[in-house]
VOBA-1610 file (N, C-alpha, C; in pm, whole numbers, padded with zeros to 5 digits, always signed):
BEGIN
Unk+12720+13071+04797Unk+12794+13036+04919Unk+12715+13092+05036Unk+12694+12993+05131Unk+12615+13098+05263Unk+12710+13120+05337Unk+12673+13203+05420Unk+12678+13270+05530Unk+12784+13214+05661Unk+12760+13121+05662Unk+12860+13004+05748Unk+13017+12991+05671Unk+12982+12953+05558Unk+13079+12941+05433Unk+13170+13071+05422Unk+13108+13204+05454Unk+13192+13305+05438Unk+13250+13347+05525Unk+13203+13322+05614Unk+13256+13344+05756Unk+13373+13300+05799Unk+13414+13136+05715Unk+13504+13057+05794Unk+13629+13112+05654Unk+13536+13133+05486Unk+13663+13167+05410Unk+13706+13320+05445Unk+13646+13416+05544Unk+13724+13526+05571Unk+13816+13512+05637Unk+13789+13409+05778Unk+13896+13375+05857Unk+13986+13319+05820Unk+14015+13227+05721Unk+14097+13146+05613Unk+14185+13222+05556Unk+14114+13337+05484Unk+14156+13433+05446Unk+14293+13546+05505Unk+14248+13576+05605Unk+14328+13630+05717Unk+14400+13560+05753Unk+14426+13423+05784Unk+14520+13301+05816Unk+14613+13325+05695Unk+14558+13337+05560Unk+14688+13266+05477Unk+14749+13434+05479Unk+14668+13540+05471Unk+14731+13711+05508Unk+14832+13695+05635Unk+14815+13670+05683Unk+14938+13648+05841Unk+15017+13552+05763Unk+15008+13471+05727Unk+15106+13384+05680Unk+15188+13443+05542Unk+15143+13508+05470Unk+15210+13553+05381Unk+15308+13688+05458Unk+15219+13781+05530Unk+15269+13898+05605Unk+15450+13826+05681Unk+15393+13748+05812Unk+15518+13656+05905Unk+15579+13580+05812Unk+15601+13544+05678Unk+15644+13500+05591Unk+15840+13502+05592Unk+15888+13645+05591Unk+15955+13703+05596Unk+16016+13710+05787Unk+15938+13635+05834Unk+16021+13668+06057Unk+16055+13503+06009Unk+16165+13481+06044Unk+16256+13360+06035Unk+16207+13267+06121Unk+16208+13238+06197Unk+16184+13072+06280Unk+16011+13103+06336Unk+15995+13274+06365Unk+15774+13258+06378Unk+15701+13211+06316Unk+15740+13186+06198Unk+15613+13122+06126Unk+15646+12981+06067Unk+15739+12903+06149Unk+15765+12781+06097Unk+15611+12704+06112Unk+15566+12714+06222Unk+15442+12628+06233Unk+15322+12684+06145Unk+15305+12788+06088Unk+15266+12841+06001Unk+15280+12804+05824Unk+15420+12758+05819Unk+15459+12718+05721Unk+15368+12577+05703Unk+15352+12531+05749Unk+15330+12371+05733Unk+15152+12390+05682Unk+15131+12486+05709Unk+14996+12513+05661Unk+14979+12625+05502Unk+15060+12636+05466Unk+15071+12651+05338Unk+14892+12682+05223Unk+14917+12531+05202Unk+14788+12483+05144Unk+14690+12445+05237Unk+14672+12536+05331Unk+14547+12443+05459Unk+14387+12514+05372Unk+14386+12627+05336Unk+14284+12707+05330Unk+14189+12619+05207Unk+14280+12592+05050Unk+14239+12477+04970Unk+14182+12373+05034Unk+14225+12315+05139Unk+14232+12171+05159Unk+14074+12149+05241Unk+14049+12251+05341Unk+13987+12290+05444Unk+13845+12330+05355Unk+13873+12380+05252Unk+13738+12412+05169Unk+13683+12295+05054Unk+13791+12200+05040Unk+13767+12089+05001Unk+13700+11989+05070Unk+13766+11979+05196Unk+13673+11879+05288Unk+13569+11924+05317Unk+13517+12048+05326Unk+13390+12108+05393Unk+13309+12118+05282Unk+13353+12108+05118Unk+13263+12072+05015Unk+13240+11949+05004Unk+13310+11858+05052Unk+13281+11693+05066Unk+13237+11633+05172Unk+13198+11756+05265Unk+13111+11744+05388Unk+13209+11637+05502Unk+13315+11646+05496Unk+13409+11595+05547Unk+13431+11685+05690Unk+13333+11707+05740Unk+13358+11792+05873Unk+13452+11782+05955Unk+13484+11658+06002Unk+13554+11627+06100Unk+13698+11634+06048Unk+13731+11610+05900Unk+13861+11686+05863Unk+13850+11789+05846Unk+13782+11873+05807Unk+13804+11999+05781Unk+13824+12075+05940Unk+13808+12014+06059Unk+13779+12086+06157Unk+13874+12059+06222Unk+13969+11917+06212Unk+14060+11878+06216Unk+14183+11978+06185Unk+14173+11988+06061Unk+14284+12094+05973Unk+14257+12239+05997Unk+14083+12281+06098Unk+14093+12438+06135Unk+14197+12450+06219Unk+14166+12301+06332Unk+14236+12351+06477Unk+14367+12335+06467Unk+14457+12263+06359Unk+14580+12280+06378Unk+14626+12419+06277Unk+14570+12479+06262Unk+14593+12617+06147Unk+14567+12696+06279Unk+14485+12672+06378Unk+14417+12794+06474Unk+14522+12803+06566Unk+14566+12702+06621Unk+14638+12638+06742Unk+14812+12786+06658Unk+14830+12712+06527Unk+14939+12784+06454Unk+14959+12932+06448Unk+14804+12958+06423Unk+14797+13119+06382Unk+14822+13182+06582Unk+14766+13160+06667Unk+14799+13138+06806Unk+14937+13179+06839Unk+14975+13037+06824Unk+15155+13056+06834Unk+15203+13177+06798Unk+15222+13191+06636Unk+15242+13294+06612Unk+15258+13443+06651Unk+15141+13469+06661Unk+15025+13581+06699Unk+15120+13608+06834Unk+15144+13491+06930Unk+15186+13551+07066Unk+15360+13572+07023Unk+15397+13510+06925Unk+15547+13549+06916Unk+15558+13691+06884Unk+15486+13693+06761Unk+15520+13843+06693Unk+15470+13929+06778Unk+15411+13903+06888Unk+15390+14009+06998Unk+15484+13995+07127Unk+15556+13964+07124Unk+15662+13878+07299Unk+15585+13845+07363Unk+15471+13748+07309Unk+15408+13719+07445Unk+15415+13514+07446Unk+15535+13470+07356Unk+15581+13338+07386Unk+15675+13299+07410Unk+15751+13223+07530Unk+15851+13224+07556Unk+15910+13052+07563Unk+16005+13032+07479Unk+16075+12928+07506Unk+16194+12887+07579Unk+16247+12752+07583Unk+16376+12717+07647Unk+16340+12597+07701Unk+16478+12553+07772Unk+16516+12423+07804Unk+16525+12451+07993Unk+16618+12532+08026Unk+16591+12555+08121Unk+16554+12673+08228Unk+16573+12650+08359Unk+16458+12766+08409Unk+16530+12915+08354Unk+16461+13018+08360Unk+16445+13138+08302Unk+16334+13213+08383Unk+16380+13330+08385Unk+16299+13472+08402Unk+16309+13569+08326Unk+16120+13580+08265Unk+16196+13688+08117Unk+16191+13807+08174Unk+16239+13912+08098Unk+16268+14029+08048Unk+16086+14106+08110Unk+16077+14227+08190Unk+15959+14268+08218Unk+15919+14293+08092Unk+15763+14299+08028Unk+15678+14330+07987Unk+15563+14384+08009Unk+15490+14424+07890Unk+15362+14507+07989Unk+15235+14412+07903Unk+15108+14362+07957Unk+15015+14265+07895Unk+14926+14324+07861Unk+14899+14377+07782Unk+14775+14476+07729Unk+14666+14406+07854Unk+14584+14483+07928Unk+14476+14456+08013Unk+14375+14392+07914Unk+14326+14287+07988Unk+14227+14193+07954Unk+14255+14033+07976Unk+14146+13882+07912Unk+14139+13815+07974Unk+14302+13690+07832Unk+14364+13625+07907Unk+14447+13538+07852Unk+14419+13442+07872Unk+14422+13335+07774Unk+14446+13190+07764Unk+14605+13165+07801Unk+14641+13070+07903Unk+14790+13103+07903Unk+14814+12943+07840Unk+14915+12893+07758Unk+14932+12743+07719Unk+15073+12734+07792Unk+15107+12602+07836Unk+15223+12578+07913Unk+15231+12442+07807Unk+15351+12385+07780Unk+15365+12276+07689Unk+15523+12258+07717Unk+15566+12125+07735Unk+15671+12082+07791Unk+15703+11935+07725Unk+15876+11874+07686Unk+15861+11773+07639Unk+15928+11665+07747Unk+15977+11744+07883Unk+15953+11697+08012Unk+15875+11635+08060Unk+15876+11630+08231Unk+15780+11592+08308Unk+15720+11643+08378Unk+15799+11780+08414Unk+15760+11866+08529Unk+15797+12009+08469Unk+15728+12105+08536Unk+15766+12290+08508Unk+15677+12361+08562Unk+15703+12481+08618Unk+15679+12524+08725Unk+15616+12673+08665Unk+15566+12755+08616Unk+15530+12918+08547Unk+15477+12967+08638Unk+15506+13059+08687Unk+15454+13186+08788Unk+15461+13322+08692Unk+15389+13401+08749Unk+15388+13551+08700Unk+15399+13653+08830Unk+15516+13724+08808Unk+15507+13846+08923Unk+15470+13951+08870Unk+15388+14082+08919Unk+15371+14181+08881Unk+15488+14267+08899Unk+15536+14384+08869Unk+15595+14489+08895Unk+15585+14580+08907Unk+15437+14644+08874Unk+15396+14803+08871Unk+15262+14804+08973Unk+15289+14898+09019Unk+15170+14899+09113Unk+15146+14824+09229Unk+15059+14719+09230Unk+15068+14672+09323Unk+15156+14524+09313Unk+15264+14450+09405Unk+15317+14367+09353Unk+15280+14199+09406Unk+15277+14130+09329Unk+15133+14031+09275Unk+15236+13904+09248Unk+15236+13801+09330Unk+15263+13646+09274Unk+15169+13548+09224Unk+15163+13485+09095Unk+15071+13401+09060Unk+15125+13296+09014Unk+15111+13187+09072Unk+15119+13051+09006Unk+15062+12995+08924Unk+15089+13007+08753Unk+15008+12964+08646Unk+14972+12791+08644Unk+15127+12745+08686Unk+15133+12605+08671Unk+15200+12546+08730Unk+15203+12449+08795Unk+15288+12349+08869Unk+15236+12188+08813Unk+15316+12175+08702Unk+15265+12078+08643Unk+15350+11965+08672Unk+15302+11801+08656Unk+15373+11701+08696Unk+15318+11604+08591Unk+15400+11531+08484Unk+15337+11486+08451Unk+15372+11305+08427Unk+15272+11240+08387Unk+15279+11096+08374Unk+15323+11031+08293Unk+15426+10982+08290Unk+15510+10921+08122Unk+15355+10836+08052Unk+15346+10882+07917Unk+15247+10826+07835Unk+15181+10995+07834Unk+15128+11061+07921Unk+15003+11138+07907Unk+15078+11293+07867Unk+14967+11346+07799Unk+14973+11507+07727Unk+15053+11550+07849Unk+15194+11643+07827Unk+15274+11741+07883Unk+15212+11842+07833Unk+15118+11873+07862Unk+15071+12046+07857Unk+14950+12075+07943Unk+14916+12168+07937Unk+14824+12296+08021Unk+14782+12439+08007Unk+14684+12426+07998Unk+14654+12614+08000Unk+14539+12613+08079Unk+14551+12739+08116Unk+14465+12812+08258Unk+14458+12948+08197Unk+14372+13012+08262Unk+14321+13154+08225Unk+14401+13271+08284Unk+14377+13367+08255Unk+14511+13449+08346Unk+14435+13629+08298Unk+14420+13662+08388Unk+14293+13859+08385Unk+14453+13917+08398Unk+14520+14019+08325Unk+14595+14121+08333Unk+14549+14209+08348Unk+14548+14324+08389Unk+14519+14436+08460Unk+14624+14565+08352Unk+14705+14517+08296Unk+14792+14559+08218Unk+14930+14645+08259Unk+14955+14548+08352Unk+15081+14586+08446Unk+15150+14523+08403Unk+15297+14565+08415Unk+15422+14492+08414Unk+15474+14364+08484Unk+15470+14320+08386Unk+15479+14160+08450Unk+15657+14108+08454Unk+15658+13975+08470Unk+15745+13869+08486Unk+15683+13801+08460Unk+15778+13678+08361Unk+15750+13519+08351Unk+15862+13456+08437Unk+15839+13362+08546Unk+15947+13277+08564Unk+15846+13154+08567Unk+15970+13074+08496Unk+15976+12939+08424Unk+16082+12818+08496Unk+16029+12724+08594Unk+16101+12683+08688Unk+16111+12503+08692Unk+16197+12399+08765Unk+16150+12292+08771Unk+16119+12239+08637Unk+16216+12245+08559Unk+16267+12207+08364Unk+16382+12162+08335Unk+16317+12065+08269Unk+16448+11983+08266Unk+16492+11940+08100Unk+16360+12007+08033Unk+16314+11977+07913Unk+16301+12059+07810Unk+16270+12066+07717Unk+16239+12193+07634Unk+16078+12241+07661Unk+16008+12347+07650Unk+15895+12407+07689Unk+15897+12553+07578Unk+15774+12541+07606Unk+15723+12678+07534Unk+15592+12673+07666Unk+15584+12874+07692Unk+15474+12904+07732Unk+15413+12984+07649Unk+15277+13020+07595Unk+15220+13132+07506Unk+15086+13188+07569Unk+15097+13337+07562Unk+14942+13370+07626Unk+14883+13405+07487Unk+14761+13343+07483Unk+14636+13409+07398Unk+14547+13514+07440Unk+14572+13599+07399Unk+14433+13705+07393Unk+14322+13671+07335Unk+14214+13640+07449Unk+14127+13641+07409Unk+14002+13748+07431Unk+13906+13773+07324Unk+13820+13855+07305Unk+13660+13865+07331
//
């Protein structure tokens, strides 16, 4: 097996470990669930040189492990309508933020609370019947206490920040 090959079955590896671990948190790992058998399947296509499925079946396992990852940490928040969560604190560093809506419109800002106090508009999204309801933008925490408000919803939504490294 090379080198490429081990790389992607460690990460595989660790995917179906979180999935067995969140196994047991009730509604976090539903999207998780559906990937079950991804790690088999994913090493099947990539032995049948089937790239474009196998890469297919990474990104919806990656996109999953994601989700997750920001639940079991409070850092995803759902609902139907507007909301302001609960302060939190964002470990300092850089976020992927995802905004996803089955609306048309929604509004995500972030206020700071500690230190210095900070309004940011993640999203003011509008969108076009037919086209993708979602968005993500980048977002630097400083690792202050934040706010999510979630505005201009009429729909169900999820927001999730990714840490990225």
């Amino acid at each position: 097996m090379n080198k490429g090959k081990l790389i992607v079955v460690g990460g595989l590896l660790f995917a179906v470990a979180l999935v067995t671990i969140a196994a047991s948190s009730s509604d976090l790992v539903s999207s998780l669930r559906s990937h079950k058998d991804s790690v088999n399947k994913i090493l099947s296509l990539a032995d049948s040189r089937d790239t474009q499925g196998a890469l297919m079946l990474l990104d919806s396992l990656h996109a999953a492990v994601i989700k997750t990852r920001a639940s079991l940490r409070g850092w995803s928040f759902e609902g139907q309508t507007n909301m302001l969560t609960d302060p939190f604190t964002l470990p300092k560093g850089v976020y992927r933020v995802h905004f996803t809506t089955e609306g048309i419109a929604g509004i995500v800002e972030v206020f700071t609370i500690s230190g210095r106090d900070q309004h940011i508009y993640l999203f003011n999204l509008l969108a076009i019947e037919g086209l993708p309801k979602s968005a993500s933008t980048l977002y630097k925490s400083t690792g202050e206490r934040i706010l999510v408000q979630v505005s201009n919803v009429t729909a169900p939504y999820e927001v999730v920040f990714e840490q990225l490294k």
